[in-house]
N, C-alpha and C positions, 0 to 999 in steps of 0.2 A: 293360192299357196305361196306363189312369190310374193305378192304383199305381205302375210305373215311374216316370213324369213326374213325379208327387208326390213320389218318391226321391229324386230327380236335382233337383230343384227343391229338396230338404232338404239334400241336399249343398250347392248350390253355398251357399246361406244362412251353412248354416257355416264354409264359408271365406271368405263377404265377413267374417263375424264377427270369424273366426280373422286376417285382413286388417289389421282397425280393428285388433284388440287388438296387432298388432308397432308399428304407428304410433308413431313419433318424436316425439314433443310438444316436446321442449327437446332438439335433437341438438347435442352438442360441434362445436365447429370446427376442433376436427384432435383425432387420435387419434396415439398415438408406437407401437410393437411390434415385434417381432422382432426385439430385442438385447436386452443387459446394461442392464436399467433399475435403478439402485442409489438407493432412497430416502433413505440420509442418516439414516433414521430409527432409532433404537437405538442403542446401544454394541456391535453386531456387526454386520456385512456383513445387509442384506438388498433383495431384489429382486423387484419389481414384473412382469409381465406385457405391461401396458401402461399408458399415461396419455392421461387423456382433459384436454382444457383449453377452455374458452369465455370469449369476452369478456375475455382476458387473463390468468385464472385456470384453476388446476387445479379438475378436477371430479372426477375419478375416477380412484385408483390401485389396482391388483389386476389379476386375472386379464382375459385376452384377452377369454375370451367373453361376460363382462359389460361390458367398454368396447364390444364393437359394439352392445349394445343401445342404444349412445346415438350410433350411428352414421346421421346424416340424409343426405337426397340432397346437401347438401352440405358433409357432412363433407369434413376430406381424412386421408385415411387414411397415415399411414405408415411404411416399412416400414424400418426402420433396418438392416436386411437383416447385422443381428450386431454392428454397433456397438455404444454405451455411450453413455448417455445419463446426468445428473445433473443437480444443482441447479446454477446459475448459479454461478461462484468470485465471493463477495466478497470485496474486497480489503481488510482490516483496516488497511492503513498504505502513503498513497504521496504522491507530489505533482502532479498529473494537469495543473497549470497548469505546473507547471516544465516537464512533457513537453511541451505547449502549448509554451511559450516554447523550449524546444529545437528546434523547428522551423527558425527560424531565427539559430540558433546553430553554431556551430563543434563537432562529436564528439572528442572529447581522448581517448575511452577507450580504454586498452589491448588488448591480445586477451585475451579472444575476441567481447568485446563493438566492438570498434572495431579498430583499426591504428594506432594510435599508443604508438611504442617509446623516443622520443629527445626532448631538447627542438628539435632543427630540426622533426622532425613537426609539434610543435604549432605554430612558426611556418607552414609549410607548408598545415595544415590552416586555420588563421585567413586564409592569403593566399587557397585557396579560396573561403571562404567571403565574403571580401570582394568575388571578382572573380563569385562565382554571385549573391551577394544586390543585386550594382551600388552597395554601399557607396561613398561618396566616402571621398576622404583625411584627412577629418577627423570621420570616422562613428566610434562607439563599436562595439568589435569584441568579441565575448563567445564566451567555450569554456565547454566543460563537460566533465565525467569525468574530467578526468589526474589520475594518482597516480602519486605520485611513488616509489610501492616498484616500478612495474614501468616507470619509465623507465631506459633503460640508464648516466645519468648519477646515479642514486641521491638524487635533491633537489630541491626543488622550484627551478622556473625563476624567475629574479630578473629585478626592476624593469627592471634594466639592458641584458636578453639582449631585453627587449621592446623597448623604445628605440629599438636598435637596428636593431630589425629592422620600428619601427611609428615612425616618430619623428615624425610628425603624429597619429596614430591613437592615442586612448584605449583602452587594452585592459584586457581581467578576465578572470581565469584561475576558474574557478570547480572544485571541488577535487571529484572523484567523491562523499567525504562530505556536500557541500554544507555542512561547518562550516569550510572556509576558503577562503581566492582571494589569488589572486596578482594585484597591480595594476600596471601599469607608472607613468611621473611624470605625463604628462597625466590618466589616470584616477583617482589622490590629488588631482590639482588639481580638476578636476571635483567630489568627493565632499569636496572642504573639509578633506583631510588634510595635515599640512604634516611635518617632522622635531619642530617644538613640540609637536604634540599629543598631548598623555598616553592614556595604554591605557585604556579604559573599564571600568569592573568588568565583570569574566564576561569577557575579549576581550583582547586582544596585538596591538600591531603591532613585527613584529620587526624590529629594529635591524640594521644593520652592526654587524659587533663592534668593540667599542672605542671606537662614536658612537652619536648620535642618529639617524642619518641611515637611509630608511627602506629595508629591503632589497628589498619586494616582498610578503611573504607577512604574511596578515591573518587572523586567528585569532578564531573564535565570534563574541560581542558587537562585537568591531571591525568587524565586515560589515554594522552597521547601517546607517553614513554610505552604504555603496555602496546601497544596496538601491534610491532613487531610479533609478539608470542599470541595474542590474540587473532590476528589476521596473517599469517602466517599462510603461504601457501605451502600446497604437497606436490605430489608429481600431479604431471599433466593425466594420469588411467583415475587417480584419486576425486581429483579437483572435477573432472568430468564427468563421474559417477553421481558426486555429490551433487552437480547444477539439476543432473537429470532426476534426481527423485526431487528435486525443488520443484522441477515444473512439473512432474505429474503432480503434486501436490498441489499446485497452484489449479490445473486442469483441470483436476476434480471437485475445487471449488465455483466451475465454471467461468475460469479467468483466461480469456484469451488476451490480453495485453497487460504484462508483469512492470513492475519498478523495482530497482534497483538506486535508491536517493542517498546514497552514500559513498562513491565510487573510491574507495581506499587509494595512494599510490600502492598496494602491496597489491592488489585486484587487479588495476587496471590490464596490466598484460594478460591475466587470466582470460578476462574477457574479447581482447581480440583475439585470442589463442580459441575459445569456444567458438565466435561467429566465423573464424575462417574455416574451421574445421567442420561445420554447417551442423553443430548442436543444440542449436535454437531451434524448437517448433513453437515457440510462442512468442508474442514481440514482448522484446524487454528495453524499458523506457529510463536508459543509467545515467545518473547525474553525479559525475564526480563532483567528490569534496573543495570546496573553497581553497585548502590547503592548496592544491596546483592550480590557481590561476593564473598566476603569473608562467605559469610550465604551461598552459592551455587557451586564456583568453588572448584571439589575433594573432599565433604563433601557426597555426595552418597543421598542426600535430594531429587534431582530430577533425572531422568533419559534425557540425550540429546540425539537428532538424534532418539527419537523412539516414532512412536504414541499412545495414550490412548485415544480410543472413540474419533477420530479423533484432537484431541487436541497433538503437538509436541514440544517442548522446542526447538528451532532451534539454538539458540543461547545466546549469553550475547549481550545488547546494551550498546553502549557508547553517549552520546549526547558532543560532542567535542567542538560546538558551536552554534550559533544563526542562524537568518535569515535574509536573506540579504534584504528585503521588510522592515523587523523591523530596519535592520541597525545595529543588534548584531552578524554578520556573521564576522568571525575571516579574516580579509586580510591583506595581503603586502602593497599593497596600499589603501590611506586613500578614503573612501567616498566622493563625489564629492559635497554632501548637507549636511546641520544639521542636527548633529545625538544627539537625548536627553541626556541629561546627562555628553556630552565632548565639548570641546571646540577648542582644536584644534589637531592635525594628529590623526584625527577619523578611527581605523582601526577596530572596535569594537572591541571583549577579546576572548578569550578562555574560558569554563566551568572549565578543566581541566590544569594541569600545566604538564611538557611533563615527570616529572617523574612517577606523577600517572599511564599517557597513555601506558607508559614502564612497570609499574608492570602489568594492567588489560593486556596489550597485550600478556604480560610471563603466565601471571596467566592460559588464557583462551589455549593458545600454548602447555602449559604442560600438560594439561588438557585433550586437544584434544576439546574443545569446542569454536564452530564458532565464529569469532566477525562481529558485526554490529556495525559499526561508524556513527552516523550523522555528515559529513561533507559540511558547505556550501560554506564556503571559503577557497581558495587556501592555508590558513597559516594553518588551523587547518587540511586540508590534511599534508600539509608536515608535522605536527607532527604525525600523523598517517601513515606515508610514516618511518619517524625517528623510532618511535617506534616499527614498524615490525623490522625493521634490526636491534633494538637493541634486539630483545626477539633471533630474525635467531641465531646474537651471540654468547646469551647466551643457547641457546639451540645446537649451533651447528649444526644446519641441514637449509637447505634453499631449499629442497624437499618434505617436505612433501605437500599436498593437503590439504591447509587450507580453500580456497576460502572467504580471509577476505572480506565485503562486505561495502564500503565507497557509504554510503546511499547521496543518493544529486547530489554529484561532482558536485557542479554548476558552480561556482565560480571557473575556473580551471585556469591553462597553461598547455601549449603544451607537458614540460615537463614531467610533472607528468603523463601525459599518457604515457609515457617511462619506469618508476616506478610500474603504474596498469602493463605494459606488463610484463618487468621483474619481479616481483613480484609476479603475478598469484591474482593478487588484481580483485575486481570484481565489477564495478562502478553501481549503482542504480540510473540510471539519473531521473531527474524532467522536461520533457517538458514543462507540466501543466503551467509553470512558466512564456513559452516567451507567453503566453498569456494573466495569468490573473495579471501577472507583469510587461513584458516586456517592455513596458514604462516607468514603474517604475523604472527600473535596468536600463535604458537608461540614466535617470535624475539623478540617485547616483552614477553610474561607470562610463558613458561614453559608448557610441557606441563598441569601441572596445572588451571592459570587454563582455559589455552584448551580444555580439555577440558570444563568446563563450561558451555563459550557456549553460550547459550538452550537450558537445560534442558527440553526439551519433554517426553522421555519422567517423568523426578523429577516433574515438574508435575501431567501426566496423572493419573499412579498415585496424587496426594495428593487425584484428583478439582477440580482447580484447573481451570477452564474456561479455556483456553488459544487463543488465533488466531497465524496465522503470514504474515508478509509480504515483499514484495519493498522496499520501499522505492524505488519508482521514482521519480528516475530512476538514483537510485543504482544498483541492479544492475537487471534489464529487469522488465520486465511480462510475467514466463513464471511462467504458475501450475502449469504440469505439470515449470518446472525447479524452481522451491522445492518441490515436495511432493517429487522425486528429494537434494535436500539434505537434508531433515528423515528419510528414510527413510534414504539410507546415510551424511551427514557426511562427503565425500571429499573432500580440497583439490584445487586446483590439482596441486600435486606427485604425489595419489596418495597421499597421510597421510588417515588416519583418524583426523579432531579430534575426540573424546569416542566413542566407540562403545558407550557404555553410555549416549546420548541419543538414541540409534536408536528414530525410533518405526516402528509395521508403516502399512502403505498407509492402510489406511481409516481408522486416527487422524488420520493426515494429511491426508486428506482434510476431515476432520470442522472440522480448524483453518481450513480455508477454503470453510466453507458454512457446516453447523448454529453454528456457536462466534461465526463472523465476523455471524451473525445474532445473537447473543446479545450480542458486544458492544454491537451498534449500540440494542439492546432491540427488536429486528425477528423475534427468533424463532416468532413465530407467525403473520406474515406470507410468511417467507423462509427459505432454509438447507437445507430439505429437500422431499421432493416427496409433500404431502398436500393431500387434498382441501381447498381452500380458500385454499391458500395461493398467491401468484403464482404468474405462468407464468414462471418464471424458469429459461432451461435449457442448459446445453451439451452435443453432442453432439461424442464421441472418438471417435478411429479404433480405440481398444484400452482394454481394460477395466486401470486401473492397479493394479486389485486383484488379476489374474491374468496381469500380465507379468513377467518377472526385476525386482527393485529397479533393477539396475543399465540397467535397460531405459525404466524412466519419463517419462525427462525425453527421449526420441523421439517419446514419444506426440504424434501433431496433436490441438488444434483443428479440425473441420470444420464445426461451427454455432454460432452463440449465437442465442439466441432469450430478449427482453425482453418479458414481458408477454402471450404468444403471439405476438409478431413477431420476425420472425428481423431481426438488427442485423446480423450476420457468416455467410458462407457462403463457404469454403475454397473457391478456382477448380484 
């Protein structure tokens, strides 16, 4: 009988033992499993089990039954029950404050993003907007998004059709490209415009024909005067209402890391005024405007390359030139249609002249601070191709890791993808483009041109590290419709613009995670889902790797998740 006892008393020993030794010492804080977990990781498709994440960080990707072992009493376990999980989409190129400042503004855009077909619309929608915002009669009244290739009167709306219809009321038409606006007469008096004043280099204010006298529409560098009433801040309850419906906005497209590539002098204090206040839940990646370099580059005013309450200085922007939809994109070759304001070898202009491009380029090289170029035509790249090699020169080094970043490329040749390779240059394509333009680029450049808009797939295969973006507010903040752009290239019409720039899913993918981390030089923090890296994550209704191409841009959003905290959850 005492042998038994002694048995039984050896037993249970061994299972307090066996006990201690499953013990949780450091248990994650949620676990992800049972769907398509796709790491991001490699130049092929591959997939995880599950993901374990603590403290805001990934801890653990691979197989199931090694993430329970780090399962505590209060883990939370979850079960994705088939969905698709990945890295967070960074957004490589937008304007997150103009989405801000659209809030309360007048929506100008056409279908399918808006309802406005005519120019009575846009009166229509501006009288709206006057009678929902409790504007008075002599408030400055502001639209966004019309374009005037899909209003049914084929042009943009003049000074005059405002007046009319606003004859106390300062109004500004602000053009889908954001490289021009239409002013009515109160709103040139406001901005100090008269029929006297001469066009500014890089900018046009276009005439009545046959006078001085000013038609309405305001072209690149000319939009400087407006920017005061345009960019305009309000109080600090206003201005902080607005950032916050930008980023749930942005959240719900499954964007855990924003841009801001435009940094206004009228912003900037906004923005340190949000990140001290700790109103950032999502990282925003802000490049003031070239206009303060001299106020920023080497002066020790901001810190680059390092976050504050999620807000980071990533760079300096350059805006080089226009847009090819507007017809102010810088090319070699002229325009195929009438472009306002010229008459004949229409190639549109430059903002810049290629000595300035050569000093910001030196400037920001010395520095050690990134640049961002908006390039859309092939000419205003090659000044920015020019101007690297002339700072390489003057600096003497053509090693260092600069990752200059030539926002757009739209408008390329063959060549210049030679240039990005040797170079270590880093293109920012715009799909978005062969769709809600591609007809349009057909009818200005010709077939050939618009078939090479943002060469993604050319780029890829020369191993060129490539990201791809929405340019919000230009077209939306749908990261599952631009990767459906970059995969089939379909316009509007149903034209397939370049079909030999078709990339497959998961490169596309790759343009708006592992890549969009490499731009920012965050790859080893961000992009994909490895131990160590953030808990950066969104979860889809359908794996975009295993649905038709032509199925993609259906896919939902149903989580984001920042740091291990969910920002967005589909109702």
């Amino acid at each position: 009988m005492k042998q038994i006892n002694l048995f039984v008393i050896f037993i249970s020993f061994l299972g307090i033992v066996s006990c201690k030794k499953q013990e949780v010492t450091n248990p994650a804080d949620a676990i992800y499993f049972g769907g398509d977990i796709i790491t991001m990781e490699g130049n092929e498709a591959q997939y995880a089990e599950a993901v374990a994440i603590k403290k805001g960080k990934i801890v653990f990707v691979g197989s199931k039954s090694e993430a329970e072992k780090m399962k505590g009493d209060n883990t939370v376990m979850n079960d994705l029950q088939g969905k698709t999980l990945l890295p967070g989409f960074i957004d490589c190129h937008s304007h997150l404050l103009t989405i801000a400042d659209g809030t309360m503004q007048a929506n100008l855009s056409p279908a399918p993003v808006g309802t406005v077909a005519t120019i009575p619309d846009i009166v229509a929608a501006l009288k709206a907007l006057k009678t929902k915002q409790q504007f008075s009669d002599t408030s400055l009244l502001i639209g966004w998004g019309y374009d005037q290739d899909f209003l049914s009167e084929k042009r943009h709306p003049t000074a005059a059709e405002l007046d009319a219809a606003f004859p106390t009321n300062p109004v500004v038409l602000i053009h889908t490209s954001g490289h021009m606006l239409v002013a009515n007469t109160l709103a040139f008096k406001l901005a100090g415009i008269s029929a006297a004043t001469k066009d500014p280099s890089g900018g046009t204010f276009i005439r009545k024909k046959g006078s001085n006298d000013l038609e309405g529409l305001v072209q690149e560098m000319a939009m400087v005067s407006f920017m005061p009433l345009t960019k305009t801040v309000l109080s600090d309850e206003q201005e902080f209402k607005k950032i916050k419906a930008a980023q749930e906005y942005y959240a719900s497209c499954g964007v855990t890391t924003a841009a801001e590539h435009l940094v206004t002098p009228e912003k900037m204090p906004l923005l340190a005024k949000a990140a001290a206040a700790k109103l950032l839940f999502i990282d925003l990646q802000a490049a003031p405007s070239f206009q303060m370099a001299k106020e920023l580059l080497g002066t020790g005013k901001i810190k680059w390359g390092v976050y504050n309450n999620h807000l980071k200085y990533c760079g300096l922007k350059i805006a080089t030139d226009g847009s090819p939809q507007g017809k102010t994109a810088f090319l070699t070759k002229s325009y195929l249609t009438p472009v306002p304001g010229c008459s004949h070898d229409c190639k549109g202009f430059p903002n810049l002249i290629q000595k300035q491009i050569n000093e910001l380029m030196l400037g920001c090289y010395s520095n050690k601070v990134q640049l961002y170029s908006h390039c859309n035509g092939d000419a205003s790249i090659d000044m920015m191709i020019k101007g690297h090699e002339y700072a390489m020169r003057k600096l003497n080094d053509s090693t260092a890791d600069r990752r200059t970043v030539i926002i757009h490329s739209q408008i390329m040749r063959p060549d210049q993808l030679d240039s990005y390779k040797k170079y270590k240059m880093l293109p920012s394509f715009f799909t978005n483009h062969t769709f809600y333009w591609g007809d349009v680029h057909i009818a200005n450049l010709g077939m050939e041109r618009a078939s090479f808009l943002s060469p993604m797939k050319s780029a890829m295969d020369m191993d060129i590290i490539a990201t791809n973006h929405t340019d919000a507010s230009v077209t939306p903040m749908d990261q599952l419709f631009l990767l459906w752009t970059s995969v089939n290239r379909i316009s509007r019409n149903g034209v397939v613009v370049g079909g030999a720039q078709r990339i497959d899913a998961y490169r596309g993918l790759k343009a708006l995670t592992i890549n969009g981390a490499y731009q920012y030089f965050e790859e080893n923090t961000k992009g994909s889902l490895k131990a160590g890296k953030l808990a950066d994550i969104v979860i889809l209704d359908k794996n975009p790797l295993k649905v038709a191409p032509i199925e993609i841009k259906d896919i939902k959003v149903l989580e984001t998740i920042k740091e291990g905290k969910s920002i967005y959850k589909k109702q």
